[in-house]
N, C-alpha and C positions, 0 to 999 in steps of 0.2 A: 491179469495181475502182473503179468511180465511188462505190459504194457505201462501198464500205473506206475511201476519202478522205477522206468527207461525217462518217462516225462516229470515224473515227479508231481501226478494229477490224482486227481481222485476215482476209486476205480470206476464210478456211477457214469464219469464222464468218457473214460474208455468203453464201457461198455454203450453207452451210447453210437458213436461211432462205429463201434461192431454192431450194431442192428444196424443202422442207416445203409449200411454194408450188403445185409440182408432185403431190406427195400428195396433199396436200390436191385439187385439182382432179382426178386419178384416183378415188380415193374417192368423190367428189361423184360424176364418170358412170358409176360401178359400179351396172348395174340391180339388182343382190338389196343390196346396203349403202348406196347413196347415199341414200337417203331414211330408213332405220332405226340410220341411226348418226350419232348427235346430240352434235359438238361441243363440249366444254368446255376447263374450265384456264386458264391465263394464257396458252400460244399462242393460246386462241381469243379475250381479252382485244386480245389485240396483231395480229390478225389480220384481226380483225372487226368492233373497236368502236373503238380508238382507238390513239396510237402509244404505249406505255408504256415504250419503248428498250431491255426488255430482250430480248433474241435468246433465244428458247426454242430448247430440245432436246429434244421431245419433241412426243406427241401423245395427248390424252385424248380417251376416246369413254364415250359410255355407249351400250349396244347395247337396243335394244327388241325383237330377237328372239335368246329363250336359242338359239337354235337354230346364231347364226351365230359360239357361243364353243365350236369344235371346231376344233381343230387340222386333219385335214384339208382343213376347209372354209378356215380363216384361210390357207393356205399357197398352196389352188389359188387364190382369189382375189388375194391381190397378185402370183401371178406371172403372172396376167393385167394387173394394174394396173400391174404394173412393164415389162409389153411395151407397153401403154398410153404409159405415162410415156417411153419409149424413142423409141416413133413420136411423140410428138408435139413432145419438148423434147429429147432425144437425151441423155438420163440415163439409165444404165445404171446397172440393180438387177439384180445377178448372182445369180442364182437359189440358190446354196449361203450368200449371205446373207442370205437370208430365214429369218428362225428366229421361232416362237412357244411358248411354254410355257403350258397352263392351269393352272394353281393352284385351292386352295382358300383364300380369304380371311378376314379375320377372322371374319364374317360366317358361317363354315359355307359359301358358296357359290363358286360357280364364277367366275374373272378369269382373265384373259389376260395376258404382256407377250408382244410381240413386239420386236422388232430388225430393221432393213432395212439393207443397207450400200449405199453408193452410190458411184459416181464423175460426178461432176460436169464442169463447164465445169473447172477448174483441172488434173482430171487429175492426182491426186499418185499416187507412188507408194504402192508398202507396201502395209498393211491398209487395207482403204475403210474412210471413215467410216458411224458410223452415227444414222439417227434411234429412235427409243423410242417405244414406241406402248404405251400402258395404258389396255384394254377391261374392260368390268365391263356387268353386267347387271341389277343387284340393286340401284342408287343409288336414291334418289326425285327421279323429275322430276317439278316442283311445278307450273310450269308448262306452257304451250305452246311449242316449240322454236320459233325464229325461223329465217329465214332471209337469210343475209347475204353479203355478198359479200366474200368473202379479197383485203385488200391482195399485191398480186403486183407492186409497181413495176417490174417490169424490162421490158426491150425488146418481149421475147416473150410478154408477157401477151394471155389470147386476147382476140378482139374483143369477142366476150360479156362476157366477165368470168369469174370462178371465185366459182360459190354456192356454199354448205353451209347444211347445216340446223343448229344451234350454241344452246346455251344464252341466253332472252332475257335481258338485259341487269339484271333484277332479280334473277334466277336466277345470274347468273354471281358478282353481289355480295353473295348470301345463300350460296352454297358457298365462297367468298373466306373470308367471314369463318369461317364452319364449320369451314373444312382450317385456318384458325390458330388456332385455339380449339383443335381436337385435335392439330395435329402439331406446332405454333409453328416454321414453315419461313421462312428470312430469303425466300424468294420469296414469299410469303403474306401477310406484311407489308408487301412493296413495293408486289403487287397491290392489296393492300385499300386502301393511303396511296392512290394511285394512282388508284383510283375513286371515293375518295372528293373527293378535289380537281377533278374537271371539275365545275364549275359550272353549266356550261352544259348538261348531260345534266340534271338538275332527275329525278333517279329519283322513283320511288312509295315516301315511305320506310316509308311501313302492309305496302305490298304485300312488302319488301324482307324487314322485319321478320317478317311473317306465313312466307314461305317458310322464312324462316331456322329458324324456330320449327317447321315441320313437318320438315327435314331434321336437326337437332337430337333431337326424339324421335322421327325413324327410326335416328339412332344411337345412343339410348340416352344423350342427354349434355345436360346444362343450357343452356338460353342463354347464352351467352357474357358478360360484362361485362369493364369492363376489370380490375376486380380480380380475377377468377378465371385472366384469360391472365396479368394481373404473378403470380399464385402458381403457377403450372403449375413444374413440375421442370426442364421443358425451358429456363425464361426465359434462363438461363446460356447455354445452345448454342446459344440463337437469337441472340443478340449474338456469341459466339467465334465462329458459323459464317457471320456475314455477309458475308465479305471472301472466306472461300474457295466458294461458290456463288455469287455474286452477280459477282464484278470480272471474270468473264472476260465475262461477258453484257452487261455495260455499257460507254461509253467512256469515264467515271471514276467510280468507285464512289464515293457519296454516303454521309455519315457516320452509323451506324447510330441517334445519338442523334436526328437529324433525324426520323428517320421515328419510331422509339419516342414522343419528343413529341409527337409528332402526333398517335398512336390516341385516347388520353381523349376528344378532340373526335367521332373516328370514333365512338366508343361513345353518347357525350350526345346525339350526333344521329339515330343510332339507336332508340335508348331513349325519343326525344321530349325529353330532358332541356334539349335547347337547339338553336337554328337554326341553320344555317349562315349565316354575315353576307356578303352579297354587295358586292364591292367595286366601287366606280367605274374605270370603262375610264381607262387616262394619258392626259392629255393636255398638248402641249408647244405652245406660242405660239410662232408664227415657222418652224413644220415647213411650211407651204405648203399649196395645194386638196389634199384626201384625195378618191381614189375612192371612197366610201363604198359601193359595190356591190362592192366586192374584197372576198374572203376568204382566206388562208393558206389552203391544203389539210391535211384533218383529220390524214392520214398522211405518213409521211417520205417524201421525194424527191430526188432528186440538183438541184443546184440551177445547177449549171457554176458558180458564180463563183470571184474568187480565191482565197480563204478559205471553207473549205465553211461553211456555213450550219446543217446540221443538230446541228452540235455547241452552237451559241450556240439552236436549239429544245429541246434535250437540257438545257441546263442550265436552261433555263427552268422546264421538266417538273419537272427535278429540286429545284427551286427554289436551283439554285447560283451562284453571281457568274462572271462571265466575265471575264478578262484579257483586254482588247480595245486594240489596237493602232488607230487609228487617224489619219491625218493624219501620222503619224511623231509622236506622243505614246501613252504607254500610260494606262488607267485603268481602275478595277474597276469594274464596272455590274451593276445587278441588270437581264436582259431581260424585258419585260411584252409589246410586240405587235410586228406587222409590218403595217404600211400600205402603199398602195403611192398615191403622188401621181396625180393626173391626167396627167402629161407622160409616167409609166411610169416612172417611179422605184418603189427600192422601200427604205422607211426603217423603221430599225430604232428604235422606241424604249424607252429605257431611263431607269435612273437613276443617278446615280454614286452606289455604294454608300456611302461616309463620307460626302456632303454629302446626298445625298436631293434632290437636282437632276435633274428632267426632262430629258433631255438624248433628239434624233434623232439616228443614221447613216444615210447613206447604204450602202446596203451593198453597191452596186461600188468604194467611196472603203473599206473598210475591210480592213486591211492583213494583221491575225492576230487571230484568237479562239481561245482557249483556258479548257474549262470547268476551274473549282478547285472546290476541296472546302469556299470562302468558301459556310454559307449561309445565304440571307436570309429572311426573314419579308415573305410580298409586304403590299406598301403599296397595289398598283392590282391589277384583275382582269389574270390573266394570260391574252393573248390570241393567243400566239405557239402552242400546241399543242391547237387547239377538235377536239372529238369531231364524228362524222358523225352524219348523223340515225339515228337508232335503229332507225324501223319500218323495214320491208325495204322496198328500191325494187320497183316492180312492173316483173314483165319479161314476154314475151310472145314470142311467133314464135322461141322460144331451141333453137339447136342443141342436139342431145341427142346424148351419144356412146352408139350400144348396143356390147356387147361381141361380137360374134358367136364363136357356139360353135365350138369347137375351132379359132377361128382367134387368133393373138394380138394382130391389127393389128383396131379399130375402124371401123364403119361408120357415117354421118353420118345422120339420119334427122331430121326437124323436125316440132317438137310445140309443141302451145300450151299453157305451166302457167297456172295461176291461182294467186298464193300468199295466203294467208291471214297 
């Protein structure tokens, strides 16, 4: 509920996200899947690499053993995962909603969807809801899978943390671009805007290029440019359908022309055709000592103030103007960072959109924020939503869940990884 506040969402759709949470870390200590089932998509995007606000509904795997896309085998396993998931966060996957289908894919081969229904902390009635899981076996993974640790903000995240093994970060923005070149999906284009704006990630863009290039002629399809995605048939439906995929996932759906502006740059830079121009951090005279050792945290969090705070990060992301209340005066401001002074303040700064005046808040003194669909062209780096580091953290002495046979409930056992 802290959560639904902060974004200004509905809680069904927070709650959401806190199961997938929970998957995602049964997955992970599944001893036959957790290590050979490698992470992708935009939940692995928003999951694992940075906060990109949109709330996925689903879950992409690519599987490295054809072995484990058989229906018997996919059904006994999460109804392990899901007594898993039960004992450990008390979410219940009712065993008659667990459903998988294999298919045959374009491709001649063999895919999977599955379905899980759940019932959560909120308890609704009716049909449970459900998440989406799309396994495949047949992708080309270019590179080495990473491993990273799933944002899980909430109370009950474990002490460890929740790892997965997940697409590396060059990989994740070489399939990005891929799935919009062939599907042109408004999620595909917010992803690809999305990673191309952190700055601060500084990708490999040879390396980025190079994968994109070998997953391209394993499906048979050109490198992409931007004139080839403005000709595709689809251009039409990926502008009509960006309001109905996109707005329930957001807390205000950002204007499609914003983002479609923006690819040409995604492609030039690409291509080599031109740099990304790095801009200078804001700075405001008279804002007071800065802790210069504070950072914002890379993902979303509840934040207790008056005015939730992640909606004025959200617009930032988005690059949209906030209606900010403040002092009992209202004004539009474009937001660029968060400092926090040496006394423990923590100041938001900004600009006022029509003057282009630096302008700080305090942000226990600020009264309402609300994101609009005003957007801006940032003038300073924006420093309100930074990615986390990329390599994996190294862990060590890490609980390990085994699943013990024929029983549904987990036993604790402690092993030393070494990741690479």
């Amino acid at each position: 509920m802290d959560f639904s506040r902060e974004f200004g969402l509905a809680p069904n759709v927070i709650e959401k996200d806190y199961v997938l949470g929970w998957v995602l870390a049964g997955i992970a200590a599944h001893p036959e899947i957790g290590q050979s089932w490698v992470f992708k998509g935009g939940t692995c995007l928003k999951k694992c690499y940075f906060e990109t606000y949109r709330f996925s509904e689903d879950l992409d795997f690519t599987l490295t053993n054809p072995g484990h896309l058989l229906e018997p085998f996919l059904l006994a396993t999460f109804n392990q995962i899901s007594a898993w998931i039960y004992d450990q966060a008390g979410i219940e996957v009712p065993a008659e909603t667990i459903r998988f289908e294999v298919y045959t894919n374009p491709r001649g081969n063999s895919s999977a969807e599955g379905k899980i229904g759940y019932r959560g902390p909120m308890q609704r009635r009716g049909d449970a809801p459900r998440i989406k899981l799309d396994l495949t076996d047949d992708e080309l993974l270019v590179l080495e899978p990473a491993t990273r640790e799933v944002h899980h903000p909430y109370s009950d995240r474990p002490a460890n943390g929740i790892h997965v093994r997940c697409y590396s970060f060059e990989e994740v923005f070489a399939e990005k671009i891929r799935a919009l070149a062939e599907r042109e999906r408004p999620r595909d284009l917010y992803d690809v805007v999305h990673l191309y704006r952190h700055d601060e990630l500084r990708p490999d863009r040879s390396l980025v290029f190079r994968t994109l290039e070998q997953k391209c002629e394993f499906k048979g399809i050109e490198v992409p440019t931007m004139q080839t995605v403005d000709n595709q048939p689809a251009r039409a439906e990926l502008e009509a359908e960006w309001g109905n995929m996109l707005a329930h996932q957001l807390p205000v759906l950002p204007p499609f022309e914003q983002f479609w502006q923006e690819l040409p740059g995604v492609f030039d830079w690409l291509h080599g055709v031109a740099e990304k121009a790095i801009k200078s951090s804001i700075q405001v005279s008279g804002a007071g000592a800065v802790d210069e050792t504070w950072r914002p945290p890379a993902m979303s969090q509840a934040w207790h103030t008056a005015t939730p705070f992640e909606i004025i990060r959200f617009a930032a992301a988005n690059r949209l103007c906030v209606d900010l209340t403040y002092q009992g005066s209202r004004r539009l401001i474009e937001p660029y960072s968060l400092r926090r002074t040496q006394d423990g303040n923590l100041l938001l700064y900004a600009v006022k959109h029509e003057t282009g005046e630096p302008r700080s808040y305090r942000v226990d003194r600020i009264q309402a924020a609300e994101a609009t669909q005003v957007s801006f062209i940032p003038r300073y780096l924006i420093e309100l939503t930074p990615a986390g580091m990329i390599s994996a953290p190294p862990v060590s002495n890490r609980a390990i869940v085994d699943f013990a046979p024929k029983v549904g409930r987990p036993r604790q056992v402690k092993a030393k990884l070494r990741l690479r």
